[in-house]
C-alpha positions in Angstrom: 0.0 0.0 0.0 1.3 3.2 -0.9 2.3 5.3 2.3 0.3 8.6 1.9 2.2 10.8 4.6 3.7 13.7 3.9 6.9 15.8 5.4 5.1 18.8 5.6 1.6 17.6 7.2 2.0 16.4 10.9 1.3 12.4 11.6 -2.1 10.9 10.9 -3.1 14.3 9.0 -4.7 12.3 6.4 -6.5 9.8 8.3 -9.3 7.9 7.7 -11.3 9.5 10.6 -11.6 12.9 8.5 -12.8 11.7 6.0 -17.0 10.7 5.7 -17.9 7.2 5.8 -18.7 5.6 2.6 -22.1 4.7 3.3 -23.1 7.9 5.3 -26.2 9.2 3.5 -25.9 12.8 1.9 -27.5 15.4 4.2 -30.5 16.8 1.7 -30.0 20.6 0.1 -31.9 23.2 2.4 -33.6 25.8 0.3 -34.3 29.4 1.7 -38.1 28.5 1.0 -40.5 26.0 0.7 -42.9 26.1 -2.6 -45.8 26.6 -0.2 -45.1 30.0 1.2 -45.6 33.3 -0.7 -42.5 34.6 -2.1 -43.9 37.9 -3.9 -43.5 37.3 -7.4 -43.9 40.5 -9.4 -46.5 41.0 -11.9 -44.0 40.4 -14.6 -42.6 37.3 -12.8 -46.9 36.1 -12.8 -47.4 37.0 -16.4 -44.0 35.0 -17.1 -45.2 31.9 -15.1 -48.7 32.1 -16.8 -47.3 31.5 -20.0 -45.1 29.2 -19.1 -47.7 26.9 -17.8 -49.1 27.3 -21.1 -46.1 25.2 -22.5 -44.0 28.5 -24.8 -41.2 28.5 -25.1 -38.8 31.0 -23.6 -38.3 32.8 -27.3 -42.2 32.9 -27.6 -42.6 34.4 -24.3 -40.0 36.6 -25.0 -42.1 37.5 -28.2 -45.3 37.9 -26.5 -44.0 39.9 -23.7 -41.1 42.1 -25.6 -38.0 40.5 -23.7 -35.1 39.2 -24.7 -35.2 34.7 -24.4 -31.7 35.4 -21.7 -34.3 37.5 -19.7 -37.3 35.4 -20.0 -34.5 32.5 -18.8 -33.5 34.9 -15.9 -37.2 35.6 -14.9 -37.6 31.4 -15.0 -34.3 31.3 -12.6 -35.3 33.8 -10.1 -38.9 32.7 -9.7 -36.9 28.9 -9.2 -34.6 30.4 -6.0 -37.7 32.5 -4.7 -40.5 29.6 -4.8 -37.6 27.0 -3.5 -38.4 24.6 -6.2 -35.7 23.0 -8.6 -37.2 22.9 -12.3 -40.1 24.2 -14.0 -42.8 21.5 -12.7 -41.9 22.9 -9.8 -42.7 26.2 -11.2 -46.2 25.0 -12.5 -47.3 23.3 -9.2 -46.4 26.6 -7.8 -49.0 28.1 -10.2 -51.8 25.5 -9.7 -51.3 25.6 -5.5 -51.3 29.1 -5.3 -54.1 30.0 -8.5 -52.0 31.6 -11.0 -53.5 29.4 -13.5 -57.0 27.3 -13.0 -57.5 23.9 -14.6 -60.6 23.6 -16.3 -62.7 20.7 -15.9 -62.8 18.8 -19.6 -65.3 20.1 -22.0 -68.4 17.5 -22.4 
């Protein structure tokens, strides 16, 4: 086995007992919030999140709403970190929980 010491660390620097065990589970990531408390979202950040739910496209949105796709992206990132969620279902939940956007009941 390859001896791992070194002159310039002191004895038993590099010990196993440091280091995490193997099989220790990963502590999970805290978010600042969780997707069930209000984080303010502007009216642009709602009328963003509206049409997002309606499945465009960050160029489209950017279309509709006269922004550039980078800042319809950056409106999509900061609504992310505010509502604590991780990707864009997250985003829509957000929506439905909170009534941004209604479902409507199928037509008969």
């Amino acid at each position: 086995m390859e001896n791992l010491s070194s002159p310039n660390l002191p004895h038993g620097a590099l010990s196993s007992s440091h280091l995490p065990a193997a099989s220790a589970k990963p502590q999970p990531r805290r978010r600042g919030m969780s997707i069930s408390q209000d984080p303010q979202l502007s009216t642009r950040e709602l009328e963003v999140l509206a049409l997002i739910c309606q499945e465009f496209t960050n160029f489209e949105i950017g279309d509709r709403l006269c922004l550039s796709p980078r800042t319809v992206e950056t409106y999509r990132r900061t609504m992310m970190e505010k509502i604590g969620c991780r990707n864009t279902v997250g985003l829509v939940l957000y929506a439905l929980r909170n009534n941004v956007i209604a479902l409507h009941p199928p037509q008969k």
